[in-house]
N, C-alpha and C positions, 0 to 999 in steps of 0.2 A: 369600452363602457366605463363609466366611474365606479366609484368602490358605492356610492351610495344608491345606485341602480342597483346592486348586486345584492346588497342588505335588502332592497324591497321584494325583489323577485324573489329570494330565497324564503322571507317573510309570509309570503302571498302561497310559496310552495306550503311550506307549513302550516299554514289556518286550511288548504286546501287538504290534506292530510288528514289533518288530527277532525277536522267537519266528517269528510269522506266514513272516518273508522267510529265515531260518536254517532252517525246516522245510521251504519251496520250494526252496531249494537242497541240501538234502542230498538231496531226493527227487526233484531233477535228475540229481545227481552216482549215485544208486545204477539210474539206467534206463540211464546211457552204458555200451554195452557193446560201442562199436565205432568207427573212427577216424571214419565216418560221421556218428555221434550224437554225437562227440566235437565235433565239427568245427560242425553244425547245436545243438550248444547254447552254441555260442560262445564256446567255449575258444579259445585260440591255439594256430594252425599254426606249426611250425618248418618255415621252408625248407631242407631237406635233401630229397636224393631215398634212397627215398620220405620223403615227407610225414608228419610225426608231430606227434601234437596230445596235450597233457598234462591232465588234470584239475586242478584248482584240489587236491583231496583226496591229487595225487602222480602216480596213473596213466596209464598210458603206452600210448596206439595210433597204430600203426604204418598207414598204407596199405595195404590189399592188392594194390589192382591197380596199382599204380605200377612192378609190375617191366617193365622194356623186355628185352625177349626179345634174346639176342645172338647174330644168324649164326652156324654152324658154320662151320668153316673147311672146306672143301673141299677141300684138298692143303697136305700143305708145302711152306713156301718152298725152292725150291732142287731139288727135284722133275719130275720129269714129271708133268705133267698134261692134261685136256682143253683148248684154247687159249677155248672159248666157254665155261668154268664161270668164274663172277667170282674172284677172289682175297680172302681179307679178311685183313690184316696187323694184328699187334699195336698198342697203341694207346701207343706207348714216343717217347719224346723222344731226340734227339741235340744236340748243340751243336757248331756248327762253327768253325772255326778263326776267321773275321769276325764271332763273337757269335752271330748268326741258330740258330733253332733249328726245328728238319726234323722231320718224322715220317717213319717209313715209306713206299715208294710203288713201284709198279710190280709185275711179277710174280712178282718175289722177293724183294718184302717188305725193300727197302735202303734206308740212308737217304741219300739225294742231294745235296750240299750245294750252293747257287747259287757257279756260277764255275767250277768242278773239272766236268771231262770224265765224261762218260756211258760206260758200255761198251754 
């Protein structure tokens, strides 16, 4: 055979190829229809919570069950309440005068700074 049958057939190999694997991937990309199938066809995960995984094509799913359920508060701070119900205080930062920086704590929900007296 000549060298320029060789160049067509080889040619013809290659568009049959790269059609072949572009018709498996589109007919990947139009079955994902959840962050699940997103995720099991090996897209990339973004770490954020929740978890979101993109399609090669753009599309965008979310996690469902990823949301973490947040206590209700029980009483406000600074309140009467029952002494055996827990307390759950806001999730806020303070900075204290030595830098250090404090959350929330105790039964009414103050922010405490190492050093300086308790009431």
């Amino acid at each position: 055979m000549s060298r320029g049958v060789w160049i067509i057939i080889s040619a013809g190999v290659v568009v049959a190829v790269l059609a072949s694997v572009l018709l498996r991937v589109s007919q990947e990309q139009d079955t994902v229809s959840s962050f699940q199938e997103c995720a099991d066809a090996g897209n990339p995960i973004m770490t954020s919570h929740p978890r979101q995984c993109r399609t090669p094509d753009g599309r965008h799913f979310v996690e469902d069950n990823a949301v973490v359920p947040t206590p209700p508060l029980t009483s406000t701070p600074g309140t009467s309440r029952d002494p055996e119900e827990p307390v759950f205080c806001t999730a806020d930062a303070f900075q204290c005068r030595d830098g250090t920086w404090v959350g929330r704590t105790g039964p009414n929900c103050e922010f405490v700074c190492p050093g300086l007296p308790t009431e």
